[in-house]
BABA-244490 format. One record per residue (C-alpha): residue number from 1; x, y, z. Coordinates in Angstrom, 2 decimals. Each point is the difference from the previous one (the first is absolute). Layout:
<rs>
   n      px      py      pz
 NUM       X       Y       Z
...
</rs>
This chain:
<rs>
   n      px      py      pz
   1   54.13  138.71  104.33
   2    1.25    2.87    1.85
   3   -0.90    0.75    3.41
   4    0.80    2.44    2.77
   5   -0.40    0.91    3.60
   6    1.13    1.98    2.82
   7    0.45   -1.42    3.58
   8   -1.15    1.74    3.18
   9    3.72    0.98    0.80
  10    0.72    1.73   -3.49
  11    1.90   -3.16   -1.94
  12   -1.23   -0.22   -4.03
  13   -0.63   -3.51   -1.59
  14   -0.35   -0.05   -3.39
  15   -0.09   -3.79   -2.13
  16   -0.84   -1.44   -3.01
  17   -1.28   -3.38   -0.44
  18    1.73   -1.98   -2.68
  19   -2.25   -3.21   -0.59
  20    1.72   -3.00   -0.56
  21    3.49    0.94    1.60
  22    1.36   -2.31    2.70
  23    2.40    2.96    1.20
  24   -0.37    3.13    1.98
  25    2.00    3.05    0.06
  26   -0.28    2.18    2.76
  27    2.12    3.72    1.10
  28   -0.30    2.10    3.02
  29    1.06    2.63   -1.40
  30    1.31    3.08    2.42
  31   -0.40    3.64   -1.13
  32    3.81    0.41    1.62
  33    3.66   -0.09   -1.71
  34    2.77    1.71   -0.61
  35   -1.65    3.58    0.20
  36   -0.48   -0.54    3.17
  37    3.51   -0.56    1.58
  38    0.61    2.45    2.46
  39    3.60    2.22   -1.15
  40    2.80   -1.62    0.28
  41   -1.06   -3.74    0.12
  42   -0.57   -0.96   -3.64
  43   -0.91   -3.53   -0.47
  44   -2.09   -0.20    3.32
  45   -3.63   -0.66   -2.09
  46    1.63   -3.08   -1.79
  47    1.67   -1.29    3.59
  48   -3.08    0.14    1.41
  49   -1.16   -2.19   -2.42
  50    2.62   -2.49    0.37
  51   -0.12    0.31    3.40
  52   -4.16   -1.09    0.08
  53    1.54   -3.43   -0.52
  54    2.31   -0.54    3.04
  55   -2.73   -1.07    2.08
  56   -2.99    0.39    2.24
  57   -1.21   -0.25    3.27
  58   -1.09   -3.52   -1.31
  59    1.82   -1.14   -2.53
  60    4.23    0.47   -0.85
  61    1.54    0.56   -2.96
  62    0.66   -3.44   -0.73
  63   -3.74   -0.98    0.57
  64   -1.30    2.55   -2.67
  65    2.87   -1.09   -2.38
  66   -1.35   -3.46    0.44
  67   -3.64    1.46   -0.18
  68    0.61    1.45   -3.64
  69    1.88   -3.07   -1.16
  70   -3.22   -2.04    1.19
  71   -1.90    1.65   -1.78
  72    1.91    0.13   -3.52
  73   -0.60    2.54   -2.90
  74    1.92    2.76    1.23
  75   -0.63    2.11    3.16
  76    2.04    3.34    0.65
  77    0.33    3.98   -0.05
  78    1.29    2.97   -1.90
  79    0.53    3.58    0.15
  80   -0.64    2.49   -2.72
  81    0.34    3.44   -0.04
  82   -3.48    1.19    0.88
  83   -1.20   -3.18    2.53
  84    1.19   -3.78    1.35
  85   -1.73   -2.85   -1.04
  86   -0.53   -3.93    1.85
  87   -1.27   -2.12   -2.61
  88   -0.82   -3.99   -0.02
  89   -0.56   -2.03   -3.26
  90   -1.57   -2.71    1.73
  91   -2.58   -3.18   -0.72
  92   -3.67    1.36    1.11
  93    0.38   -2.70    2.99
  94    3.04    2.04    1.69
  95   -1.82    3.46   -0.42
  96   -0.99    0.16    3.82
  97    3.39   -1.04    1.05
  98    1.57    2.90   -1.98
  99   -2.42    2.68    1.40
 100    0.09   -1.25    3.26
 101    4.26   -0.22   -0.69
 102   -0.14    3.86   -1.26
 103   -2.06    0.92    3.14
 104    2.25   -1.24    2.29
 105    3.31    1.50   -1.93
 106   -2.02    3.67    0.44
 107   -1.78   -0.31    3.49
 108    3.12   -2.05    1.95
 109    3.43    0.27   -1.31
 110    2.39    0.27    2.78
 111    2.34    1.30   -2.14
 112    3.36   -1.66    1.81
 113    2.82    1.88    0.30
 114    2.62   -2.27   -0.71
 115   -2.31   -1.05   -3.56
 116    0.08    3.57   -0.61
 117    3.88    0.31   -0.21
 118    0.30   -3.27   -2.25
 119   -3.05    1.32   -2.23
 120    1.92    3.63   -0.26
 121    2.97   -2.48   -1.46
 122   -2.18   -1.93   -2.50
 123   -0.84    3.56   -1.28
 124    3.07    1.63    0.19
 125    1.33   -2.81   -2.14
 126   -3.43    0.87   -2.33
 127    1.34    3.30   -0.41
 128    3.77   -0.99   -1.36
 129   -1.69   -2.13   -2.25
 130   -1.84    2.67   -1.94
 131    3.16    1.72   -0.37
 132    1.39   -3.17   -1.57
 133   -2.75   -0.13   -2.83
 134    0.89    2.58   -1.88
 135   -3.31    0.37   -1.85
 136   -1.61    0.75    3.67
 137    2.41    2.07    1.29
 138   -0.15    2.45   -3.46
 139   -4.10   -0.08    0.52
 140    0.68    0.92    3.96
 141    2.69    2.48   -1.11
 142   -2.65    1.86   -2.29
 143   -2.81    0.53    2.45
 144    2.81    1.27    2.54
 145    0.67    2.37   -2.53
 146   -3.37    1.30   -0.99
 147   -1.80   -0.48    3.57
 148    2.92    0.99    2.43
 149   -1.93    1.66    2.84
 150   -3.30   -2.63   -0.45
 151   -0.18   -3.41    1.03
 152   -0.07   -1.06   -3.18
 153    3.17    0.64   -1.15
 154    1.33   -2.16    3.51
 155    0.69   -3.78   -0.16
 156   -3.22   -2.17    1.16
 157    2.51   -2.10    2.00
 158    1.64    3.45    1.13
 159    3.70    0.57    0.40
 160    2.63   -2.05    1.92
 161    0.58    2.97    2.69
 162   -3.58    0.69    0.81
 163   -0.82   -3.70    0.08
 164    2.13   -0.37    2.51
 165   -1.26    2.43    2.19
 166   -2.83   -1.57    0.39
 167   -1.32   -1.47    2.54
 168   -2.62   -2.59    1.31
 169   -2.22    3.03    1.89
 170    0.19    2.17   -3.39
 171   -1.72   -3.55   -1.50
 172   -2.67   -0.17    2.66
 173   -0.46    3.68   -0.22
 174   -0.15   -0.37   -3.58
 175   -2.92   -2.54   -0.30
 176   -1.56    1.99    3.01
 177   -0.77    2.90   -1.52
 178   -0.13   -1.19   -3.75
 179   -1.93   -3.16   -0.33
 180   -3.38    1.26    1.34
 181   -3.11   -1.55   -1.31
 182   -0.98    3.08   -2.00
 183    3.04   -0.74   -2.07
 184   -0.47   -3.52   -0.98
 185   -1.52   -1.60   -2.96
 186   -0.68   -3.92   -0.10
 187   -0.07   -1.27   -3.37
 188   -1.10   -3.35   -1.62
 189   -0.27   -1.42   -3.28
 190   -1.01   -3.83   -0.80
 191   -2.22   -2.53    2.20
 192   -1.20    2.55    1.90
 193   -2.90    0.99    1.88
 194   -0.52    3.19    1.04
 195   -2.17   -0.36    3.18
 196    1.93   -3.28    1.09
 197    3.33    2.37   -0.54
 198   -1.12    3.19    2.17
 199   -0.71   -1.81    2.22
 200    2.85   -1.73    0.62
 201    1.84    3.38   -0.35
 202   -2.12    1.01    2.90
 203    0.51   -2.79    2.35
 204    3.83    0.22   -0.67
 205    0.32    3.91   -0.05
 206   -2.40    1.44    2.19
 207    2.39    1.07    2.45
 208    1.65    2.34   -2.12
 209   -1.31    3.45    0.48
 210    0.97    3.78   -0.15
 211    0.29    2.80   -3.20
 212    3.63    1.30   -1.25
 213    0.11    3.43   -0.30
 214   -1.16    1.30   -3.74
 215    3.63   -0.20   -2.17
 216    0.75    3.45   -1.90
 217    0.11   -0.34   -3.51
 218    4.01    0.86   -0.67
 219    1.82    2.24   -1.95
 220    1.82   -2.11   -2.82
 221    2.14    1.90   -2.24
 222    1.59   -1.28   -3.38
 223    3.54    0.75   -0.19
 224    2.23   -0.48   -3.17
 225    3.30   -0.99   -0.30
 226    2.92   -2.52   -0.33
 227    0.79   -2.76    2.81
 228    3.27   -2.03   -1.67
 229    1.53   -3.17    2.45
 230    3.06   -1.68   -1.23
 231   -0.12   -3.40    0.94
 232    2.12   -3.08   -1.01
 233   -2.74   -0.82   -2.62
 234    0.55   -1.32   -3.97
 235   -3.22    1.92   -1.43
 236   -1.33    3.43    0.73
 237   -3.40   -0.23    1.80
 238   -1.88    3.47   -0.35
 239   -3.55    1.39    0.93
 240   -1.77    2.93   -0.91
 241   -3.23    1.58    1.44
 242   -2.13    2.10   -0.96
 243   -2.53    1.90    2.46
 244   -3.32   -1.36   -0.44
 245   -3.70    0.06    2.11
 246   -0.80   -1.72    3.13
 247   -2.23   -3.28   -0.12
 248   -2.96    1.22   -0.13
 249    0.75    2.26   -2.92
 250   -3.47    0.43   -2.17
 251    2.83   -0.52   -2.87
 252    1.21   -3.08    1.37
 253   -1.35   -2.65   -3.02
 254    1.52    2.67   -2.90
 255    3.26   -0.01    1.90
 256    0.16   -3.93    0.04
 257   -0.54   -0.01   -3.87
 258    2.79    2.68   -0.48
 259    2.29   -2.53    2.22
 260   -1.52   -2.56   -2.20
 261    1.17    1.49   -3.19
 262    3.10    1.52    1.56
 263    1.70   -3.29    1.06
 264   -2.66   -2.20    1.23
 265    0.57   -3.22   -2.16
 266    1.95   -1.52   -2.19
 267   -1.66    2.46   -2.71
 268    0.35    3.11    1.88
 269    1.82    2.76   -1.48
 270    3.65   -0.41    1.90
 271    0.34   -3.55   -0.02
 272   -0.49   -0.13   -3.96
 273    2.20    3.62   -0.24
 274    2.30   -1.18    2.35
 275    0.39   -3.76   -0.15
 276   -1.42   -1.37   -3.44
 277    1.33    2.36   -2.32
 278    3.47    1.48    1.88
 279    0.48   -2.96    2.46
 280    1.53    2.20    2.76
 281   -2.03   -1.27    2.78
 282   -1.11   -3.58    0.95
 283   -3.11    1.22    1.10
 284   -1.66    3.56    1.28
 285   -3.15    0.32    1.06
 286   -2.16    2.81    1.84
 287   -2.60   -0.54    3.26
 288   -2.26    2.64    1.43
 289    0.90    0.39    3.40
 290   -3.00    1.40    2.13
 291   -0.32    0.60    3.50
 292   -2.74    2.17    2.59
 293    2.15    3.21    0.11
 294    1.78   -0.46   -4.01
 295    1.23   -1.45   -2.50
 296    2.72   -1.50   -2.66
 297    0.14   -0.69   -3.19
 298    3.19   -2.47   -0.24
 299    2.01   -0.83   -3.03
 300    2.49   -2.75    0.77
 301    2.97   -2.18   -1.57
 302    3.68   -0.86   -0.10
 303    2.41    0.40   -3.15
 304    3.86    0.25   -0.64
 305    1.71    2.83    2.23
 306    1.15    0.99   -3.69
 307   -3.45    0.62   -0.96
 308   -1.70    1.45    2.99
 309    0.26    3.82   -1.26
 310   -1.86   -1.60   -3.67
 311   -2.83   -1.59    1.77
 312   -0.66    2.24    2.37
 313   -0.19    2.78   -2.53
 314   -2.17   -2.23   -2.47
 315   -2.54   -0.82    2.57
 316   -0.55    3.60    1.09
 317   -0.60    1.01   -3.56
 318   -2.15   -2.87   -0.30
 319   -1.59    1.26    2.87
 320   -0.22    3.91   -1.56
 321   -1.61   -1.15   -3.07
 322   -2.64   -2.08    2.26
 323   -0.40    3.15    1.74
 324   -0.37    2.45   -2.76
 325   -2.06   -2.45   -2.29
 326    2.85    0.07   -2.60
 327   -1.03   -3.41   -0.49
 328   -3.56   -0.58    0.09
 329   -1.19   -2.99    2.05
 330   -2.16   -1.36   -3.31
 331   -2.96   -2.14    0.78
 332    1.73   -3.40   -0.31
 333    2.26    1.20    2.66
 334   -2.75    1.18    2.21
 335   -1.79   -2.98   -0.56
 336    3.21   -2.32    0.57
 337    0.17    2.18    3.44
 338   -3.45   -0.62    0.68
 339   -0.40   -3.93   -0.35
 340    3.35   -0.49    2.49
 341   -1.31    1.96    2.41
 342   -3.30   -1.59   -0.25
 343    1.35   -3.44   -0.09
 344    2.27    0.16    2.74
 345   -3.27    1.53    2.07
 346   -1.42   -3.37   -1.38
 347    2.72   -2.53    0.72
 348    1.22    0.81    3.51
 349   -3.81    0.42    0.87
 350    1.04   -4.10   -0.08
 351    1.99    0.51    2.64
 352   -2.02   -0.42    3.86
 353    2.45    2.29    1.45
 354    0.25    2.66   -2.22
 355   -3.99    0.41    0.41
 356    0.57    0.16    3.67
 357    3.13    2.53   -0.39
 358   -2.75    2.15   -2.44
 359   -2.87   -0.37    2.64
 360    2.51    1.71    2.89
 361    1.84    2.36   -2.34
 362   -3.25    1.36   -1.55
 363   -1.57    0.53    3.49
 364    3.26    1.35    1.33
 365    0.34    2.94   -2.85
 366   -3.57    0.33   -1.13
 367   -1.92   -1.00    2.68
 368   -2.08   -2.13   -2.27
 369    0.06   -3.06   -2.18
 370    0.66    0.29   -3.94
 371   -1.74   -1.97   -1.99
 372    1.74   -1.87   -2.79
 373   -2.14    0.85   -2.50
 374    0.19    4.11    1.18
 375    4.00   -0.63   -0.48
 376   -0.34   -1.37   -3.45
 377   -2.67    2.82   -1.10
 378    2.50    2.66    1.14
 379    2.55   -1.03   -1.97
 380   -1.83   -1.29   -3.09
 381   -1.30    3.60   -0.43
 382    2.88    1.85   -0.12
 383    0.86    1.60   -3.22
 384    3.59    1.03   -1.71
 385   -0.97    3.78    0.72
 386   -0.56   -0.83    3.58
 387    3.72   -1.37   -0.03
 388    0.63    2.79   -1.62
 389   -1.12    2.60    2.35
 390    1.48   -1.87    2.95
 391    3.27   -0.19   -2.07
 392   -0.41    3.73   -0.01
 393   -1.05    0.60    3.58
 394    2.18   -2.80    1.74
 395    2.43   -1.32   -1.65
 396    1.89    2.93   -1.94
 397    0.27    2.37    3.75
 398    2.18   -3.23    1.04
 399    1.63   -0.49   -2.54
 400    1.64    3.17    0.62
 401    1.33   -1.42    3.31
 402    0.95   -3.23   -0.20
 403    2.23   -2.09    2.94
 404    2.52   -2.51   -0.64
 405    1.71   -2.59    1.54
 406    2.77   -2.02   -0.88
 407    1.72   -3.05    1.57
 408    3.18   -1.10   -1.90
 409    4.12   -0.43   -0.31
 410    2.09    2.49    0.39
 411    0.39    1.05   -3.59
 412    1.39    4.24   -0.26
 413    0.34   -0.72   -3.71
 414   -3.73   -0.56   -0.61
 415   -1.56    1.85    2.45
 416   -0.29    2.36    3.15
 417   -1.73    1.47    2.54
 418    0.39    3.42   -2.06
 419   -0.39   -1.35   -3.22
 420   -3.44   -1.76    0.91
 421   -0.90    3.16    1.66
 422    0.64    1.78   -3.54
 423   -2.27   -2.28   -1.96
 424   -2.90    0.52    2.19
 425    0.55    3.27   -0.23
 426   -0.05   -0.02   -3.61
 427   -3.04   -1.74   -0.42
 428   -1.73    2.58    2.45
 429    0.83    2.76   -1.67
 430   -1.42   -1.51   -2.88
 431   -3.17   -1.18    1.72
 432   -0.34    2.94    1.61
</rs>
């Protein structure tokens, strides 16, 4: 079912046939984000994106608006940390009119000035927002902390002073230099087929040519520490990381049955520690954050300002005795680990975009396509004393230097800056 090819100008297709579907789902995804905005204008990777739909040489904003309505399912882009992404969820008949839309969008934007400046406000007003949602703004507040001199640790959307430095040349620059063919994976999961796709991809994309210069593999150091906001907020919202591998880490399925365990479900460690048997949180769960250059392992949740200090400390010994084996993950719990893992591999395989998103992704960060069935044998073979040994190897060295973040009322009697300071400290020394 899978299938790829390379085009004469450098662009990847990879797809995977999905007999019986009625829907496509197709990405162009761009090896180009938020690493690669130039100092000083933060955000310019995700305005660029934005700005890809403010018209062409053909066609005006309003005319692909009315395009992607046309066509129904859902048509639109995103930026993550390591790349941007145009995606369609379309019926198989509109497939040609969303690679041919896609061409257009990254061969003829015209990028208007005056659609610049109101896009700039759209994000700008993107950017208050996520320091309105508390639970983003603690997550964003944590990788500012532990990343502060790598991309990483900035905004996608950047900051409200660099945004507005930018300008309509820095966006045509931008796409310029970054969205060469040699950078761009087309991705398609459903109805699909493969020859009939490439060469559409051809016909609409041929024009795009030249090679971006090779990107240096950057320096991305974990840093530990407290980052405390006061904001007019009832609950305390807090984060902590812990320094983990990149992506592509050969360790990567043992550290997603660790998260499992940790706080992965509604049987994970914390949330029954935490929530079913003390009932100071509503909910707390932990996510494996993984990127090209590093990575995060985030434990996140909200509780009473009067219990912050409690649950913090609980879930870092929690964490310790993870680390240290103190309590052994049995083989119920392994197995417990192993089935969610394997059934959400299962269940959003379902999913037509979600293949596609795994088709780009794999190609982006392995350069190849992996095989369900390789994914589920990788994990089904690991053993407690593998968990073990990458509790050991991993997990206890960050420990030691945790980072934490914490978004919540102003509240002297419970906690500080200092105090929070002193209980990581604590906990270091111990770990240490």
């Amino acid at each position: 079912m899978y299938q790829f090819s390379r085009l004469e100008n450098g662009i990847r297709i990879v797809t995977e046939h999905l007999p019986c579907s009625r829907s496509v789902s197709l990405g162009v995804l761009v090896d180009a984000g938020p690493q690669d905005d130039p100092i000083g204008l933060s955000g310019l990777a995700h305005l660029a994106e934005h700005a890809l739909f403010q018209g062409t040489s053909g066609r005006s904003a309003f005319e692909i608006a009315r395009l992607m309505d046309v066509a129904g399912g859902a048509m639109g882009a995103f930026t993550a940390r390591d790349y941007t992404c145009f995606y369609a969820n379309v019926l198989d008949e509109y497939l040609t009119y969303a690679t041919e839309l896609f061409g257009d969008m990254l061969l003829n934007s015209v990028f208007p000035d005056e659609n610049i400046e109101r896009e700039k406000q759209a994000v700008l007003r993107e950017v208050g927002l996520s320091h309105d949602t508390p639970t983003e703004h603690v997550h964003q507040q944590l990788k500012r902390l532990i990343w502060p001199h790598h991309a990483l640790g900035s905004a996608v959307a950047g900051n409200a002073h660099a945004v507005e430095r930018i300008t309509s040349n820095d966006v045509r620059a931008f796409v310029r230099r970054h969205y060469t063919p040699d950078r761009i994976i087309v991705a398609a999961a459903g109805n699909v087929e493969h020859a009939a796709l490439a060469e559409q991809i051809r016909d609409g994309f041929w024009r795009l040519d030249g090679v971006r210069p090779s990107r240096r593999p950057a320096r991305c150091r974990f840093h530990s520490g407290v980052a405390l906001h006061e904001s007019p907020v009832s609950q305390a919202y807090f984060a902590i990381g812990l320094e983990a591998p990149a992506y592509c880490a050969a360790e990567r399925y043992r550290l997603f049955l660790l998260n499992s365990v940790l706080g992965g479900g509604l049987s994970s460690r914390l949330f029954r520690k935490l929530r079913e048997e003390r009932g100071l949180v509503y909910g707390i769960s932990s996510e494996l954050h993984a990127y090209r250059d590093a990575g995060v392992l985030v434990i996140e949740g909200s509780t009473a300002p009067e219990h912050l200090t409690s649950v913090v400390a609980l879930t870092i010994m929690e964490l310790q005795q993870l680390a240290t084996f103190e309590t052994e993950i049995d083989e119920e719990e392994l197995w417990t680990a192993k089935m969610q893992l394997r059934s959400q591999q299962l269940l959003s395989a379902e999913n037509a975009h979600t293949r596609m998103s795994r088709l780009a992704t794999q190609e982006l960060y392995f350069g190849r396509h992996l095989p369900e069935a390789e994914i589920l044998a990788e994990i089904e073979q690991i053993t407690a004393e593998d968990l073990w040994q990458t509790c050991r190897l991993q997990l206890l060295p960050a420990v030691s230097q945790l980072a934490l973040s914490v978004i919540g009322p102003e509240a002297a009697e419970w906690y500080s800056q200092e105090s929070l300071e002193d209980l990581l400290g604590e906990f270091s020394l111990c770990a240490a």
